[in-house]
N, C-alpha and C positions, 0 to 999 in steps of 0.2 A: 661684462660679458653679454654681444646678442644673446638676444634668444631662440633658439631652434626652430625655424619653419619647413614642415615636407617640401616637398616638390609639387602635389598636388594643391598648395597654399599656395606658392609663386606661381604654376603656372594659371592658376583663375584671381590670381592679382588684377588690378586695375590697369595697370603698367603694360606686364605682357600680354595682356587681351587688346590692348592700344596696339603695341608693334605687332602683333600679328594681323590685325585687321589691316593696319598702314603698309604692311611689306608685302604681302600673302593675298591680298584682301579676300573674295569667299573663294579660293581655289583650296582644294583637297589640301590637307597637310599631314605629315605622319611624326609623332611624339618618338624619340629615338634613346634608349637609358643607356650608356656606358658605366664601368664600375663608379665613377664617383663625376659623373657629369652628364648634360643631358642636350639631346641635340632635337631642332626643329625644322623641316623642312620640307619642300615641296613633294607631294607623293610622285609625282611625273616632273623629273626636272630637265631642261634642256641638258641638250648631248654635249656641247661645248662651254657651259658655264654652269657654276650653282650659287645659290645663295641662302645661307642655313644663319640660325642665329643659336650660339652655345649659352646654356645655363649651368654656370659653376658655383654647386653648394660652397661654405665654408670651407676653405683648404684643398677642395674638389682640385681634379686636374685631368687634363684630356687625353691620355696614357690610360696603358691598362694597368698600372702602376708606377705609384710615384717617381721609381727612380728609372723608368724608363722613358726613350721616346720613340714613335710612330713613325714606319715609313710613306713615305705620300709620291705613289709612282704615276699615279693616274694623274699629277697636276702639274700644269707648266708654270702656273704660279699662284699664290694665294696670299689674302691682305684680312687682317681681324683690325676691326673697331671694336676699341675699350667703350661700352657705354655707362653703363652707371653700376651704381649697388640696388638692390630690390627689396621692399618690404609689402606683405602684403597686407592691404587696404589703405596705402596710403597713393595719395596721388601725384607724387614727385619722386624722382631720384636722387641718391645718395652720389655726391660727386667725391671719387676714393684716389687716395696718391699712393704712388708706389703699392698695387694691389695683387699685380700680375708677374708672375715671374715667367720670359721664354726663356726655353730651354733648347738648346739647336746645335746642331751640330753644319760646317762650314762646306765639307764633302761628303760625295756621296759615298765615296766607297772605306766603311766604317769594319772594322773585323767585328764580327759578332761570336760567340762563344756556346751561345745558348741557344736549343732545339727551336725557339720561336727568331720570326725576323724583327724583333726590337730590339736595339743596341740599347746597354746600361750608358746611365748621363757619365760624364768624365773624361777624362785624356787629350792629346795636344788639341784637337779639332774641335772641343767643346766649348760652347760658349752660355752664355746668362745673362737677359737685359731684364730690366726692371721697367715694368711698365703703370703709367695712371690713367684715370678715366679720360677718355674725349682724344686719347690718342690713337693712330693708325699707324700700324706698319706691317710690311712684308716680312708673312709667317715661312714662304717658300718662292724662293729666286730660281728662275731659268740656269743660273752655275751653279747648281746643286745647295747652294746656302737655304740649309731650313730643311730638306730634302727629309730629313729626321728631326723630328723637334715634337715638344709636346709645351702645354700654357699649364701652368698652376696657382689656385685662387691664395692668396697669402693672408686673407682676411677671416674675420667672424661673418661674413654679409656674403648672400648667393648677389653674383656677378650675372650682367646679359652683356655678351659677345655677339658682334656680328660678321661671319663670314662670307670672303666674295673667291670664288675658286673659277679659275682659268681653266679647264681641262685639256689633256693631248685628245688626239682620238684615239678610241676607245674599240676595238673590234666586241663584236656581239656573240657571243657564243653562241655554237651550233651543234649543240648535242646531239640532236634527232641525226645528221650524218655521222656520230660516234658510235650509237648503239643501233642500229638499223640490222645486223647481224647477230645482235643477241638474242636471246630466246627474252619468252615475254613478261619473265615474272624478273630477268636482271633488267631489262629496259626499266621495269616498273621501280625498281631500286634505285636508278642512279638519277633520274629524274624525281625522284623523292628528295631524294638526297639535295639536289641544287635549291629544289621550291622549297626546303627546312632551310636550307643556305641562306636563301632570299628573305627566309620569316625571319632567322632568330641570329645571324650571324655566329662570331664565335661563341654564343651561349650555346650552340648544337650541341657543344660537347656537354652540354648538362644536360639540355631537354633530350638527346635524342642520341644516347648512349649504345642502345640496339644495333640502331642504324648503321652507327658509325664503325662499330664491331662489326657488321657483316658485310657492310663496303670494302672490311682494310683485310677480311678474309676473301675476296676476290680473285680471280687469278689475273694477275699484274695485266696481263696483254687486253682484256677485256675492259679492268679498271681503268689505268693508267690515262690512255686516249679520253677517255671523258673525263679526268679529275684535270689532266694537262686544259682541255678546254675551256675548263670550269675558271678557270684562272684569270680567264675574259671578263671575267663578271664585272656586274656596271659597282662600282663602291657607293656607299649610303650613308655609310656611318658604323656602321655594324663588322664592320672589320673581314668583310665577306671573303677578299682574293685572300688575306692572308688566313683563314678559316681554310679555305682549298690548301692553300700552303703546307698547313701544319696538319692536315690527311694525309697527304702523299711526303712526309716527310714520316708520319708515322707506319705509314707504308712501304717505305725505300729502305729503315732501319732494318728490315728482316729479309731485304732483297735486294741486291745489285742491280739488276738487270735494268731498274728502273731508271738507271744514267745514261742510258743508251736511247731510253725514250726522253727524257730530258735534254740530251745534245741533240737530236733530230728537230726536236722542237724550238731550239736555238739557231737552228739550222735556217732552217724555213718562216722560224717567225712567226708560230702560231699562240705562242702565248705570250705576255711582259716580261722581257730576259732581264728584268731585276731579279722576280721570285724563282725564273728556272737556273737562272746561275748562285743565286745565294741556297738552293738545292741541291746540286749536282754539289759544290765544295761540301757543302754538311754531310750528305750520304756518302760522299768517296770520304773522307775525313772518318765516318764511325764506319764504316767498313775497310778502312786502312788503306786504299789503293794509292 
């Protein structure tokens, strides 16, 4: 059996204080924790590409959980190198076979069942490769293959990954033209709201519980227009657009109305019509229409 190293042991390893210097070299970086993985990357990244390098503990996997996978609307394609195993204080890597399992599904358009946008792994469209160190291949294809997928560490040994992401363009959110009509203490609310977005992604719902309670008591016509633009957001890692998602999804449960600003937005194209149409099905579906 390894033996257990934190995360604060690998990342001041000998190893990944090398690739970050070599990939990074002294430019800003930001440390990113998902439940059981950990992501590295540029604090300021170009608008059209990224390159992030993932650290998977033991069994870790890049989902919010095991049996799910992640959607990835923001990319036109994306490629992970297998690098090695990591222990810290040694100065070489672990070369590991068969360590990586992807998990991916082949189209994009998956039924999903549950209030979040991750599809459970399974059914005719799913697939499982097996992967070893020093390999590359495409996590996400321009024909939708991969479009959902998530990596899982199969081993005792934390894994370094390294991500190369093609991005679409991305439109920039423009909140200041959504609340310019409100009075000055909801301005000051829903602009809280995004800069909590931007710090802690989906952890909001734990850090900032309040918040998220007086956002989703809103009246729709006021909220709606800045949660809809919120949807812009640049993604990081932190699962930000779909954090906007599952607000106004917790907010359409107890109001209709709010499909009416969702088709307008479909309409016109102000926000990514993956999360407004997998919206509009979930709230007319629990609202019966």
């Amino acid at each position: 059996m390894e033996p257990f190293y934190n995360a604060n042991e690998i990342f001041n390893s000998i190893l990944v204080k090398a690739i970050l210097k070599k990939f990074f070299k002294n430019q800003e970086i930001e440390f990113i924790q998902r439940p059981t993985s950990f992501i590295i990357r540029l604090k300021n990244e170009p608008e059209d590409k990224s390159f992030r390098i993932i650290l998977l503990p033991p069994h870790g996997f890049t989902a919010n959980k095991l049996d799910e996978t992640n959607p990835h609307p923001e990319v036109r394609k994306a490629k992970i190198e297998i690098k090695w195993g990591i222990k810290p204080n040694k100065s070489w890597f672990n070369i590991l076979k068969d360590v990586v399992k992807y998990q991916y599904y082949t189209i994009r358009d998956i039924k999903i069942t549950k209030d979040e946008p991750y599809p459970k792994i399974g059914g005719q469209n799913y697939h499982e490769k097996i992967k070893s160190s020093k390999q590359k291949f495409f996590v996400v294809r321009e024909n939708g293959i991969g479009f959902y997928h998530s990596l899982v560490n199969l081993s005792n040994e934390w894994i370094l990954l390294i991500l190369e992401k093609e991005l679409k363009f991305q439109k920039i959110p423009n909140l200041q033209s959504k609340v310019n009509n409100l009075d000055k203490s909801q301005q000051k609310d829903i602009l809280t709201l995004y800069d909590k977005i931007i710090l802690y992604g989906d952890n909001i719902f734990e850090k900032e519980k309040q918040l998220i309670e007086k956002i989703c008591n809103f009246d729709i016509e006021k909220i709606i227009p800045s949660l809809i633009e919120m949807l812009n957001i640049l993604e990081t890692g932190k699962h930000e657009a779909c954090t906007v998602y599952a607000i106004i999804l917790k907010i359409g449960k107890k109001n209709k109305k709010i499909i009416d600003y969702l088709k307008r937005a479909v309409e016109n194209k102000t926000a990514p019509k993956y999360y407004l149409e997998e919206l509009i099905k979930k709230i007319s579906k629990i609202i019966n229409l």
